[in-house]
KEKE-3310 file (N, C-alpha, C; in steps of 0.2 Angstrom, whole numbers, plus 5000, padded with zeros to 4 digits):
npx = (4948:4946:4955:4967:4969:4980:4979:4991:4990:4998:5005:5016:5033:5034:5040:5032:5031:5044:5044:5031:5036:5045:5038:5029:5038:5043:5032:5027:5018:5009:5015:5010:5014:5005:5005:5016:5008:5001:5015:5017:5008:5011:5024:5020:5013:5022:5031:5026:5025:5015:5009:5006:4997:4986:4972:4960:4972:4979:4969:4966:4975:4975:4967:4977:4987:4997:4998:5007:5009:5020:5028:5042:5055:5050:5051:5043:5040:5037:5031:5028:5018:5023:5039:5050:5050:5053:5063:5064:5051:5055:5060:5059:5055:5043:5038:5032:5022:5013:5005:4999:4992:4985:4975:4966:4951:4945:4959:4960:4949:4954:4965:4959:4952:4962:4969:4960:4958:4970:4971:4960:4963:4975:4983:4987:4998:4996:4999:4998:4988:4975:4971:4965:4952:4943:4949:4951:4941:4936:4946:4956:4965:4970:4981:4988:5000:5015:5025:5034:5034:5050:5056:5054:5059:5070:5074:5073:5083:5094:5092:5094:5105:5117:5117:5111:5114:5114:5104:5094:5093:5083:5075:5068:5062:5053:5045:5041:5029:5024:5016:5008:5002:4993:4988:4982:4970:4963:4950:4947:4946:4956:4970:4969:4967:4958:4946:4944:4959:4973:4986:5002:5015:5032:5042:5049:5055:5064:5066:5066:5060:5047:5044:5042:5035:5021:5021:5017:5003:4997:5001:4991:4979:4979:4979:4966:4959:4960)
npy = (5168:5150:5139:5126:5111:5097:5078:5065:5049:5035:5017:5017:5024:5026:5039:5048:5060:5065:5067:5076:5086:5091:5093:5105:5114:5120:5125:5132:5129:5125:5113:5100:5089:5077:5064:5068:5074:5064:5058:5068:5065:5053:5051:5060:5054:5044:5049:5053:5040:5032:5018:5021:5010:5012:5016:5021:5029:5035:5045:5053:5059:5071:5082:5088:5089:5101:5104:5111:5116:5123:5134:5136:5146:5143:5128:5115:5114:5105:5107:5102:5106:5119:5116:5109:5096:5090:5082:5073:5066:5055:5043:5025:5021:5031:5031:5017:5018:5030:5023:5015:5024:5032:5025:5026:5033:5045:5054:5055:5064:5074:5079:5083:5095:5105:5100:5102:5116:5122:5118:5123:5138:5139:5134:5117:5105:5089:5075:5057:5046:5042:5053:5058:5049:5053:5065:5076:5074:5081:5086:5094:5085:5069:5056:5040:5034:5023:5007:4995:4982:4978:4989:4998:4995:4994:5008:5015:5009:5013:5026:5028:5020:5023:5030:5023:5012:4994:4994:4984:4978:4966:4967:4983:4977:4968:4978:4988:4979:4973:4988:4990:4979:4986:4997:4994:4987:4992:4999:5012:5023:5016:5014:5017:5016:5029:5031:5039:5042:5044:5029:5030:5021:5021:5010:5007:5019:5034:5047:5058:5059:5056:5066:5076:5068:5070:5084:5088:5083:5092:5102:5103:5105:5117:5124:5118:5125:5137)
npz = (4909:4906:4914:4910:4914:4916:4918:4925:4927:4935:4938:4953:4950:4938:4933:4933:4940:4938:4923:4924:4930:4923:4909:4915:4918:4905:4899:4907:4916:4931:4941:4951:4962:4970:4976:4985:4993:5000:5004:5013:5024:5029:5033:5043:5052:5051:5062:5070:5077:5074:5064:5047:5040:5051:5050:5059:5069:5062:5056:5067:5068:5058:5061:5067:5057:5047:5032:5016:5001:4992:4980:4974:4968:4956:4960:4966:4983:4998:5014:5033:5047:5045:5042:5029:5021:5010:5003:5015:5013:5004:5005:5006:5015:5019:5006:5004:5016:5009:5002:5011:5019:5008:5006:5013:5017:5025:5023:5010:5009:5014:5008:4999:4992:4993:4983:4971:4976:4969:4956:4950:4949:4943:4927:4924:4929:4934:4945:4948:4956:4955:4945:4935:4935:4948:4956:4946:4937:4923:4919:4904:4896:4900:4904:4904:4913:4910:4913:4912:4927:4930:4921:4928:4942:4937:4933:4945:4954:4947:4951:4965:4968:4972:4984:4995:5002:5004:4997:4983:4966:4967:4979:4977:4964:4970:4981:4974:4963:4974:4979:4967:4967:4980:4976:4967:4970:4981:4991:4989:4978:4968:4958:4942:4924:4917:4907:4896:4895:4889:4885:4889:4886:4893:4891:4884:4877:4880:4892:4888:4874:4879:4889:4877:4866:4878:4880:4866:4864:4874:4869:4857:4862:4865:4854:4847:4857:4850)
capx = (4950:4945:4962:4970:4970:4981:4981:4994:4990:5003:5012:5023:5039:5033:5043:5026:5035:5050:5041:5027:5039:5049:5032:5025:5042:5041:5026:5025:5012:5010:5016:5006:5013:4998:5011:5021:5005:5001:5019:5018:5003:5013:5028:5019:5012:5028:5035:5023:5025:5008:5010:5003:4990:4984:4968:4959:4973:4981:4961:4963:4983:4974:4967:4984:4990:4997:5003:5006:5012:5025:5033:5049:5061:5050:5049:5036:5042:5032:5030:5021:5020:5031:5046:5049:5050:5053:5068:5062:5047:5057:5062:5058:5047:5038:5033:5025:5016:5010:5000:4993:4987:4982:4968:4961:4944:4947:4964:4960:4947:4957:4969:4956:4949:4966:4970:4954:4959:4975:4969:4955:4967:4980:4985:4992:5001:4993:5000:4995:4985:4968:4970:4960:4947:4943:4951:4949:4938:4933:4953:4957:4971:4971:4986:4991:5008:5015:5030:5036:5038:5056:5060:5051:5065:5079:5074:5073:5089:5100:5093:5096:5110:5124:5114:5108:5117:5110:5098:5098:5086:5077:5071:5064:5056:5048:5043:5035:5024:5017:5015:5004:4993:4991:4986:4976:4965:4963:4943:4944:4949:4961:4973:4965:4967:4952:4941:4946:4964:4979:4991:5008:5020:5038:5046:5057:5056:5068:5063:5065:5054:5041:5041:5044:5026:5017:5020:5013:5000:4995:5000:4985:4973:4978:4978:4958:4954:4958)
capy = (5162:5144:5133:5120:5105:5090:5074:5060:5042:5029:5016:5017:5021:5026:5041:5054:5065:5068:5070:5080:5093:5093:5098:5109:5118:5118:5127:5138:5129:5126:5105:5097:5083:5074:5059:5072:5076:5058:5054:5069:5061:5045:5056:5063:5048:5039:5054:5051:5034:5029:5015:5020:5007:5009:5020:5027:5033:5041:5051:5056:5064:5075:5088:5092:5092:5107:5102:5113:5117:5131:5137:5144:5146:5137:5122:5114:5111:5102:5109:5102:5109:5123:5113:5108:5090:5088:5077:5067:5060:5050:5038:5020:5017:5033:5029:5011:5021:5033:5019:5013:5030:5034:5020:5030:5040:5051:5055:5057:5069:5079:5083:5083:5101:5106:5099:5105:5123:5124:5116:5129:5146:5137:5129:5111:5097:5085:5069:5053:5036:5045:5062:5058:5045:5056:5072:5080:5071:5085:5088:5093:5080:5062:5052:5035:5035:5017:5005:4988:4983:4977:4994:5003:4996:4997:5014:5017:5008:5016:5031:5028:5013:5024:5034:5019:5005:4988:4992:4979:4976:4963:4971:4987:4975:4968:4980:4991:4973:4974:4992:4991:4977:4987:5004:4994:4987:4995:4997:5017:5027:5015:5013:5012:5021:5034:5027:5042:5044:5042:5027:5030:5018:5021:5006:5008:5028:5037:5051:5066:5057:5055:5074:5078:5066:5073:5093:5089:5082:5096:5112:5100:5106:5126:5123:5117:5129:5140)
capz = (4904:4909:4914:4908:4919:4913:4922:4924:4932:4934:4943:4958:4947:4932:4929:4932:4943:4933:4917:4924:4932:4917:4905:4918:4920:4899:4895:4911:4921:4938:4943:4958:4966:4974:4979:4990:4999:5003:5007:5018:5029:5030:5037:5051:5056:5056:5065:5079:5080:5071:5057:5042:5039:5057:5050:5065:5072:5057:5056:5075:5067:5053:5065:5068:5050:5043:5025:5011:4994:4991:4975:4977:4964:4953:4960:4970:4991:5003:5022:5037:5051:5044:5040:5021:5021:5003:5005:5021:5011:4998:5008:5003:5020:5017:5000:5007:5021:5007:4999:5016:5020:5003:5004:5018:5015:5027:5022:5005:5008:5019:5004:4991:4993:4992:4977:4967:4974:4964:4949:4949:4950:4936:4921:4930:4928:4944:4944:4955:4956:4952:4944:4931:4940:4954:4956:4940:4932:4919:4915:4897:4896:4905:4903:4909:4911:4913:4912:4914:4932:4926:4917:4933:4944:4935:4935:4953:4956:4943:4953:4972:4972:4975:4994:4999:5006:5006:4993:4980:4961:4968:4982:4975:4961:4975:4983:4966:4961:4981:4979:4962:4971:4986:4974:4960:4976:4988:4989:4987:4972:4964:4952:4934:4918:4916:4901:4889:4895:4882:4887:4885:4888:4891:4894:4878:4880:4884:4895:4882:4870:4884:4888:4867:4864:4881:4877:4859:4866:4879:4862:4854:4867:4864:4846:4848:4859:4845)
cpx = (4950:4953:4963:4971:4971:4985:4985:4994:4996:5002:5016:5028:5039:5036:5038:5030:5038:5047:5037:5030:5042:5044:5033:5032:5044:5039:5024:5019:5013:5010:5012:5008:5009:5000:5014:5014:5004:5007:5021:5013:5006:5020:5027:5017:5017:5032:5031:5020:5020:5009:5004:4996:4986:4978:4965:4964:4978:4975:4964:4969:4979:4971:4972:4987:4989:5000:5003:5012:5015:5027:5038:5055:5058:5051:5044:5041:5035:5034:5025:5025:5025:5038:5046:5053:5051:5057:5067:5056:5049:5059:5056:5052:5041:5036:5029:5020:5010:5005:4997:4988:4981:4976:4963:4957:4947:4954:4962:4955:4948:4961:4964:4955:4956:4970:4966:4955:4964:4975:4964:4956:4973:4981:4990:4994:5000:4996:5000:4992:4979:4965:4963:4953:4942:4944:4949:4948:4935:4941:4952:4959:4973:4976:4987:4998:5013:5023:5030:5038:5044:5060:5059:5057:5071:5081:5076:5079:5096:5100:5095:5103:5116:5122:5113:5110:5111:5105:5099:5091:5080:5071:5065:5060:5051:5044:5037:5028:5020:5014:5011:5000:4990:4986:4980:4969:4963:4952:4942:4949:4955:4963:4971:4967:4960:4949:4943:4955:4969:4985:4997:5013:5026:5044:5052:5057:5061:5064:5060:5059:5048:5038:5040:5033:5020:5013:5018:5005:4994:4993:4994:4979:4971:4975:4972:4955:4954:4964)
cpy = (5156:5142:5128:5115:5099:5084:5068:5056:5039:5025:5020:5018:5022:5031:5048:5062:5071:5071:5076:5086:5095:5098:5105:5116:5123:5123:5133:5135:5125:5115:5104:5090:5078:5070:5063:5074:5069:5055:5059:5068:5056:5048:5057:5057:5044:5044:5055:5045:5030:5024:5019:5018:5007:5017:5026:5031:5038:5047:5053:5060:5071:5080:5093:5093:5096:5106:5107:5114:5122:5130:5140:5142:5142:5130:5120:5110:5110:5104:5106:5103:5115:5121:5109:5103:5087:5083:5070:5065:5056:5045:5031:5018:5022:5031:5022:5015:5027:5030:5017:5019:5032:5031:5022:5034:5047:5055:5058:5063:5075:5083:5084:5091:5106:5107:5103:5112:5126:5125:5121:5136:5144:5133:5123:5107:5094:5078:5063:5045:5039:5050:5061:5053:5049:5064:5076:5076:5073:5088:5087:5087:5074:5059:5048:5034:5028:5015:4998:4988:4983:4984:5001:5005:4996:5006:5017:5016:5012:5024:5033:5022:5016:5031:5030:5011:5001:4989:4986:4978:4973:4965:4978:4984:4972:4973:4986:4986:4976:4980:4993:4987:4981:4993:5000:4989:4986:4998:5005:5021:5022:5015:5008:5015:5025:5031:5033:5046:5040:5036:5029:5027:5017:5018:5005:5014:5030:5047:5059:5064:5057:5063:5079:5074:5070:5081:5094:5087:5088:5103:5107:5104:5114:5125:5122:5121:5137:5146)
cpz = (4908:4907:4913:4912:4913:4920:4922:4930:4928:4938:4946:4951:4940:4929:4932:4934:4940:4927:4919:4929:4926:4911:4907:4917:4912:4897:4902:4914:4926:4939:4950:4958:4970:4978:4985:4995:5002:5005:5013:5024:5032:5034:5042:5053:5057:5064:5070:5081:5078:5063:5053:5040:5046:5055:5055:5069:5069:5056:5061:5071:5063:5057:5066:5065:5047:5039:5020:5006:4991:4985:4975:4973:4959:4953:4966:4978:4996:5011:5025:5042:5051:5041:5035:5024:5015:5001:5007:5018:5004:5001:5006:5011:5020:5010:5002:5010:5017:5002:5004:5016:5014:5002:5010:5018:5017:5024:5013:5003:5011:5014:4998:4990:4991:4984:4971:4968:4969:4957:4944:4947:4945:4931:4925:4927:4933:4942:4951:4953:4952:4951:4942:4932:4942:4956:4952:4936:4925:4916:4908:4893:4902:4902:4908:4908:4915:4909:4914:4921:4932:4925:4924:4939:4943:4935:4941:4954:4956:4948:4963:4976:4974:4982:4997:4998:5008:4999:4986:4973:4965:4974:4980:4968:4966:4978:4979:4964:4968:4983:4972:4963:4975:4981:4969:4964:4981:4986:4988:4983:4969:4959:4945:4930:4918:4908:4895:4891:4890:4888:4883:4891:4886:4895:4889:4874:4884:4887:4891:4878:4875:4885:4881:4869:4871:4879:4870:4860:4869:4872:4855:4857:4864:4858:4845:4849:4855:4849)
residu = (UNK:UNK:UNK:UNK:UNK:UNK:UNK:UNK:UNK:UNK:UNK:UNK:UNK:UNK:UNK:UNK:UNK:UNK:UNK:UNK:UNK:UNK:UNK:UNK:UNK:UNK:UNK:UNK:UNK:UNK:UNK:UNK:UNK:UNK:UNK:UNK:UNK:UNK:UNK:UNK:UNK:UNK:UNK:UNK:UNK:UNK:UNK:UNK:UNK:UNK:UNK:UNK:UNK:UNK:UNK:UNK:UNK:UNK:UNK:UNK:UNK:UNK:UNK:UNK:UNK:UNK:UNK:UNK:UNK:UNK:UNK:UNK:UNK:UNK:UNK:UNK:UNK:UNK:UNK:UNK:UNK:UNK:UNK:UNK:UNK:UNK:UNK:UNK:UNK:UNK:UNK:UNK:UNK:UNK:UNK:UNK:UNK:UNK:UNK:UNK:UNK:UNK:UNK:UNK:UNK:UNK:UNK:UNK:UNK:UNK:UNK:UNK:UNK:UNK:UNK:UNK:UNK:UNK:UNK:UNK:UNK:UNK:UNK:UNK:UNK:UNK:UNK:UNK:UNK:UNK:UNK:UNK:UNK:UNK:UNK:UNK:UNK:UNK:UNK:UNK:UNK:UNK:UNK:UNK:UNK:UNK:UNK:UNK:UNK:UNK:UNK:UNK:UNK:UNK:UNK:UNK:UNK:UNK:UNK:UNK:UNK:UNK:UNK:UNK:UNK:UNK:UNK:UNK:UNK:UNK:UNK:UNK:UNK:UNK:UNK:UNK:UNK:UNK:UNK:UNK:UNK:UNK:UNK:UNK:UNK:UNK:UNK:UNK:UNK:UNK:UNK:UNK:UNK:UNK:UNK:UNK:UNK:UNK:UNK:UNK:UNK:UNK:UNK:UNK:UNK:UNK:UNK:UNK:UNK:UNK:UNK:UNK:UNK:UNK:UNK:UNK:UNK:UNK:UNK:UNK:UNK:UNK:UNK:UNK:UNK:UNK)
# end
């Protein structure tokens, strides 16, 4: 029986994540964070002292990365090198370093293969800059999934201002705006909407309606295929 591939593009910030664990977790299929593989690239590299955007010598690192994708307990943990990092890549300087990196060929051909096998052995939820673009460009289900920068970091904030001292609105809008230049051009795979993906945008959504209209969407598809 052919699988189910649904993709959701966003914005930094736009909630993808959260919804798209929440479906996945829903309807019983498999979530793929694509984001966490590219903020675990950007991890190792800071972890051995290598900026980010310092391409050649982020490629020379990728020989040596071991990153993968566990299930456990239902839910999706990230490992490199062994050690689940799933924690240590939310930080506010790896998430920058995962937009340098991710504008990296190399680097994004190193996780692609990866990605395409999962999708291929499950019914998915993938979510990212360029599911639907790029990665699975033959998915049943394209979604862009977007928000007001505004509504993006109020989000953030409301979620991190009481762990993280110093943080403050203005900054994480800032820094969402100069992370949605860097992603929408960057000169490889960037951020766009896929030409027959559905927008939906939940700037005056509240998150249940977001996963309510997604998972109608998705029992649209079974429903078709009959």
């Amino acid at each position: 029986m052919r699988t189910i591939n649904v993709a959701i593009d966003g914005p930094a910030g736009a909630g993808k994540s959260s919804i798209a664990k929440a479906v996945a977790k829903n309807l019983g299929y498999v979530y793929v964070d694509t984001g966490a593989l590219y903020r675990s690239v950007a991890y190792y590299a800071i972890s051995n002292k290598i900026k980010p955007d310092d391409a050649p010598s982020v490629c020379k690192l990728l020989s040596g990365l071991d990153v993968q994708l566990k299930f456990i307990n239902g839910q999706q943990r990230v490992f490199v090198a062994g050690e689940d990092v799933s924690d240590k890549i939310r930080t506010p300087e790896v998430s920058m370093g995962s937009s340098a990196v991710s504008a990296i060929p190399e680097v994004r051909n190193f996780l692609f293969d990866l990605q395409k096998k999962i999708a291929s052995e499950n019914n998915i939820i993938m979510d990212g800059r360029d599911i639907g673009t790029v990665v699975l460009p033959d998915a049943q289900l394209k979604i862009f999934l977007t928000a007001s920068a505004e509504e993006r970091a109020r989000r953030r904030y409301e979620e991190i201002k009481n762990f993280q001292e110093g943080i403050s609105f203005e900054n994480i809008l800032s820094d969402i705006i100069r992370r949605d230049q860097n992603d929408m051009n960057r000169a490889v795979a960037p951020l766009k909407q896929a030409d027959d993906a559905i927008l939906v945008d939940s700037t005056d959504m509240g998150i249940d309606q977001v996963i309510s209209h997604i998972e109608n969407l998705i029992n649209n598809i079974d429903k078709q295929r009959g």
